[in-house]
Every structure is written in structure tokens, then in C-alpha cells.
BAROLUM-471460 format. One record per residue: residue in one letter; chain; x, y, z of N, C-alpha, C, O, CB in turn. Coordinates in pm, 1 decimal, always signed. Each point is the difference from the previous one (the first is absolute). Glycine has a CB too. Example, Ala and Ser with C-alpha at 12.3 -4.5 7.8 and 13.67 -1.06 7.14 Angstrom:
<atoms>
+---------+--------+----------+----------+----------+----------+----------+----------+----------+----------+----------+----------+----------+----------+----------+----------+----------+
| residuo | cadena |      npx |      npy |      npz |     capx |     capy |     capz |      cpx |      cpy |      cpz |      opx |      opy |      opz |     cbpx |     cbpy |     cbpz |
+---------+--------+----------+----------+----------+----------+----------+----------+----------+----------+----------+----------+----------+----------+----------+----------+----------+
|       a |      A |  +1319.0 |   -569.0 |   +780.0 |    -89.0 |   +119.0 |     +0.0 |    +90.0 |   +120.0 |     +0.0 |   +103.6 |     -1.9 |    +66.5 |   -292.8 |   -115.4 |    +58.1 |
|       s |      A |   +154.2 |   +222.3 |   -196.6 |    +82.0 |   +119.0 |     +6.0 |    -77.0 |   +109.0 |    +73.0 |    +50.9 |   +110.8 |    +16.9 |    +67.5 |   -173.6 |   -231.4 |
+---------+--------+----------+----------+----------+----------+----------+----------+----------+----------+----------+----------+----------+----------+----------+----------+----------+
</atoms>
This chain:
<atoms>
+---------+--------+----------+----------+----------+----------+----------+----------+----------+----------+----------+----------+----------+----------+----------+----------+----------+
| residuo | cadena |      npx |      npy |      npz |     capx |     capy |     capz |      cpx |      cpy |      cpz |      opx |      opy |      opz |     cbpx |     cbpy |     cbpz |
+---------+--------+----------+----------+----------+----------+----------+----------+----------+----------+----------+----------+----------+----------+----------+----------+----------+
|       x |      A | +11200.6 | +13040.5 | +11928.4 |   +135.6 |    -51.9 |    -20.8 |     +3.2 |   -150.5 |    +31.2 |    -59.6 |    -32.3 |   +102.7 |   +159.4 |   +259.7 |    -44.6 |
|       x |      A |    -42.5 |   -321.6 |   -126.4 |    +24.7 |   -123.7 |    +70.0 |   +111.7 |     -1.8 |    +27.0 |    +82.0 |    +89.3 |    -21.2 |   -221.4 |   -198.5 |    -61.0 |
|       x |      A |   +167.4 |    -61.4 |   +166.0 |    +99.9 |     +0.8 |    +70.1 |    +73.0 |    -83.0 |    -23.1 |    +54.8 |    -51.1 |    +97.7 |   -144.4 |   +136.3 |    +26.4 |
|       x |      A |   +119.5 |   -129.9 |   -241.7 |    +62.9 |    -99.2 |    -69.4 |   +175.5 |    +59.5 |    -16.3 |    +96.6 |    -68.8 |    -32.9 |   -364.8 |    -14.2 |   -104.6 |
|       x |      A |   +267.1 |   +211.9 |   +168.0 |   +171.3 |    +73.4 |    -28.7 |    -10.0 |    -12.1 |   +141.5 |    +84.1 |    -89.6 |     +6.5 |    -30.0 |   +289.5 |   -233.1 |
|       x |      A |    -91.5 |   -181.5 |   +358.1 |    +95.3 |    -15.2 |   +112.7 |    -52.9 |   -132.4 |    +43.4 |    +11.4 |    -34.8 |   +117.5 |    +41.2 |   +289.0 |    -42.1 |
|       x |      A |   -115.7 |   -337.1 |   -173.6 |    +29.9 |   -134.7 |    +79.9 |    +84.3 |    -87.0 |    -75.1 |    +11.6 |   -112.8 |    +47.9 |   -223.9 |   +117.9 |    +62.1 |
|       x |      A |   +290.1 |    +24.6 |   -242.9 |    +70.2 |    -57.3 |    -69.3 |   +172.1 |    -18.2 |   +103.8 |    +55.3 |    +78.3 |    +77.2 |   -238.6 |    +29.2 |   -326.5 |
|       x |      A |   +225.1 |   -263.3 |   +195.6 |   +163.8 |    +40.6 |   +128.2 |    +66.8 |   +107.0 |    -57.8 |    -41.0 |    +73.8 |    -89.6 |   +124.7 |   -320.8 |   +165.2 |
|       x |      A |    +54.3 |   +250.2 |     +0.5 |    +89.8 |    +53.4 |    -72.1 |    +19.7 |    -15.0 |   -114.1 |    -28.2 |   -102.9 |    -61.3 |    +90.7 |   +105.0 |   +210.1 |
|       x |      A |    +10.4 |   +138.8 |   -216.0 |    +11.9 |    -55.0 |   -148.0 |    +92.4 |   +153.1 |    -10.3 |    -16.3 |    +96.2 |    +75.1 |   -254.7 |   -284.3 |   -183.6 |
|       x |      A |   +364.5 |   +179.3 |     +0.9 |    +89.6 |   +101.8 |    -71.5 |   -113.9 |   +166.2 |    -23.4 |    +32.0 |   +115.9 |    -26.3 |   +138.9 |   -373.8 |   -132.7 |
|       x |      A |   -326.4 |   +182.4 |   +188.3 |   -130.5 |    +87.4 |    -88.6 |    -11.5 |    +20.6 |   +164.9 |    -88.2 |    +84.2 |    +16.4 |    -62.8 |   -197.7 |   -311.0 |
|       x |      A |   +188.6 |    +83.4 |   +386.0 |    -96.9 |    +15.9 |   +120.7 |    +70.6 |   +177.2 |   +106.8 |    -33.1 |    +45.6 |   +109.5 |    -15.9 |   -419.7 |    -98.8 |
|       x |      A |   +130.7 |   +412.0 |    -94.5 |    +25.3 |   +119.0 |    +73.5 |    -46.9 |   +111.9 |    -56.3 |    -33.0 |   +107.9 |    +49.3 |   +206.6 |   -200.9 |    +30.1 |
|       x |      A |   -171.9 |    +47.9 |   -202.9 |   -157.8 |   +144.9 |    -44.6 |   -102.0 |    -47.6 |    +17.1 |    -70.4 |    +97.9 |    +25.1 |   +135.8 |    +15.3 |   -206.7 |
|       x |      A |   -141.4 |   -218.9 |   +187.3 |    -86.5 |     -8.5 |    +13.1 |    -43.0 |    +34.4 |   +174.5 |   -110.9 |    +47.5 |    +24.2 |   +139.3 |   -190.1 |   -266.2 |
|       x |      A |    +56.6 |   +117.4 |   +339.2 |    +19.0 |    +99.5 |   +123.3 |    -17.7 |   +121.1 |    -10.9 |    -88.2 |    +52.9 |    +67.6 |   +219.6 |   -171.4 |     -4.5 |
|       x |      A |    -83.2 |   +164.8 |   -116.7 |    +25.1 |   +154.9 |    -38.3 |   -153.9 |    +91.1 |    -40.3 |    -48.6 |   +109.3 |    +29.0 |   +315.9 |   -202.0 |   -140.7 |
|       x |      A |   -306.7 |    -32.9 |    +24.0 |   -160.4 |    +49.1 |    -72.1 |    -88.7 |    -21.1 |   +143.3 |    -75.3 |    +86.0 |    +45.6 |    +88.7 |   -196.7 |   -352.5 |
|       x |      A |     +4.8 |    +13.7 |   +351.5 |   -116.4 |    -32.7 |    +79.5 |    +28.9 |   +128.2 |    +93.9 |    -93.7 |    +79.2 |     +9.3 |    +60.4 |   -372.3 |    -27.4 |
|       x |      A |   +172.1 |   +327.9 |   +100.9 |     -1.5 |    +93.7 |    +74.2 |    -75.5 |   +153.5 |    -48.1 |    -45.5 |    +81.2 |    +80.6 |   +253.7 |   -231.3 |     -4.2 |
|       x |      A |   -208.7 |   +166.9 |   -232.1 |    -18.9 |    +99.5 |    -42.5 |   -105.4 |    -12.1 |    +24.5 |    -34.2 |    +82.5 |    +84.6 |   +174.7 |    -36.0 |   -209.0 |
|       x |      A |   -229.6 |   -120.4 |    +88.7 |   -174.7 |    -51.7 |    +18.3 |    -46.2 |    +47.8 |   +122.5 |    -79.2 |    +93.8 |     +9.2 |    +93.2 |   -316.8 |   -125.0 |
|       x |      A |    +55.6 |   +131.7 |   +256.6 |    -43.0 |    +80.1 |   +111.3 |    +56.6 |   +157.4 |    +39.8 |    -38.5 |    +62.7 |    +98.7 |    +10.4 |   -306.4 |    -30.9 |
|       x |      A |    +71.3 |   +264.6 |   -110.8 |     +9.7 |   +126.8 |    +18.3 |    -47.9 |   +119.0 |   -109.2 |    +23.4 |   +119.5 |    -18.2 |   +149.3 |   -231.9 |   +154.8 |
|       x |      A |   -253.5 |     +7.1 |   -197.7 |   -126.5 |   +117.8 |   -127.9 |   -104.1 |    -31.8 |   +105.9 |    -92.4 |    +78.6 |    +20.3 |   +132.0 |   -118.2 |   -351.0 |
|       x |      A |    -26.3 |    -80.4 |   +402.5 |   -122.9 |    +21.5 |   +113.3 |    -19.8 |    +68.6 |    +60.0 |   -107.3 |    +60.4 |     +0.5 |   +105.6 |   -183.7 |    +17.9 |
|       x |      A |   +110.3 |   +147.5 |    +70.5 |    +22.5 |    +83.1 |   +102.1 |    -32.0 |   +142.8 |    -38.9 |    -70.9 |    +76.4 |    +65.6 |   +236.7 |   -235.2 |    +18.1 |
|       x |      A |   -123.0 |   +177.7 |   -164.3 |    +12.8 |   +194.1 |    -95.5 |   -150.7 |    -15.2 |    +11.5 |    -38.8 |    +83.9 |    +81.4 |   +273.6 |    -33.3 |   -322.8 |
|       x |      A |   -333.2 |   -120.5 |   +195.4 |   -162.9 |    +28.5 |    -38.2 |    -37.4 |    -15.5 |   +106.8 |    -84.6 |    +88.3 |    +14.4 |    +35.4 |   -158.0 |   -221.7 |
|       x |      A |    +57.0 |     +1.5 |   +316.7 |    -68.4 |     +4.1 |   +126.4 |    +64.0 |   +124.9 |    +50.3 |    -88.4 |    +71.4 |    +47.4 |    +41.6 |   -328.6 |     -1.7 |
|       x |      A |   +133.7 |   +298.3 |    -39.0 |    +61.6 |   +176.0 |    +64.6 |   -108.5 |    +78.7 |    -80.9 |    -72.1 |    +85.0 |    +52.2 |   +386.9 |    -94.4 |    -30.4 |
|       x |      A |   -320.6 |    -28.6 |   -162.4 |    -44.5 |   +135.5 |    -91.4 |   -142.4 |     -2.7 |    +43.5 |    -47.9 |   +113.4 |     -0.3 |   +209.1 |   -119.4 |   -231.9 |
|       x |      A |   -240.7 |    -83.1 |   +268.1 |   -138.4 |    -19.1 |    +72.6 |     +4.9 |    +39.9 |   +115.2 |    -67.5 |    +88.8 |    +52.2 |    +11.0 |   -256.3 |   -156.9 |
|       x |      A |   +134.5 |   +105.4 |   +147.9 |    +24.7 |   +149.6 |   +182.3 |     +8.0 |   +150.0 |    -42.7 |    -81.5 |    +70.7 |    +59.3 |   +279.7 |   -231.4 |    +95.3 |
|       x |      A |   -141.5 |   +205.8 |   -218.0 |    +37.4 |   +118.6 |    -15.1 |   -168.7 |    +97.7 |    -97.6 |    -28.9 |   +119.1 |    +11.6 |   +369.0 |   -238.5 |     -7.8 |
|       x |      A |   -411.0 |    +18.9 |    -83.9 |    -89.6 |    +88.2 |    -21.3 |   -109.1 |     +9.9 |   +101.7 |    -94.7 |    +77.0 |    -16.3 |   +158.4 |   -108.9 |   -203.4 |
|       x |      A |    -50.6 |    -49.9 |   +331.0 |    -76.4 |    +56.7 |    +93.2 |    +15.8 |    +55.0 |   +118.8 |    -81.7 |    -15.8 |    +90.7 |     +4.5 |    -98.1 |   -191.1 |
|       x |      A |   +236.9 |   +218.3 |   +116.1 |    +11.7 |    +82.2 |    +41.0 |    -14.3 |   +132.2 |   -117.2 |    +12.8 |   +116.8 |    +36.8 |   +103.6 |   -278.3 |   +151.2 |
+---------+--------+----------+----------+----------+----------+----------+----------+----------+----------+----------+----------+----------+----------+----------+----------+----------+
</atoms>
């Protein structure tokens, strides 16, 4: 991923683009759980 959307300023574009990035870390988060979980 680069980081050119959360280092851009504010902008009318910058609250979805919040929104995406939050979604992003939290597709992180889900795959590092789902890697815990296959090794229980």
C-alpha cells in the first residue's frame, strides 16, 4: 500500500479516504487473528 492517501491534507476526498485506510487496518488485523486461530 502507499502512503500518499493518509499523507495527502485535508480535502472534501479525505473522509473516505479515512474510512478506506481504517478499513485497510482492520483487513490487517482480521489476517493476523485468522493466523492466530490456525494455530490453535
Amino acid at each position: 500500500m502507499d502512503d500518499t492517501y493518509s499523507n495527502r491534507p485535508t480535502s472534501p476526498n479525505s473522509n473516505k479516504t479515512t474510512i478506506e485506510s481504517m478499513m485497510n487496518e482492520n483487513m490487517k488485523h482480521i489476517e493476523q487473528i485468522a493466523v492466530v486461530f490456525e494455530f490453535i
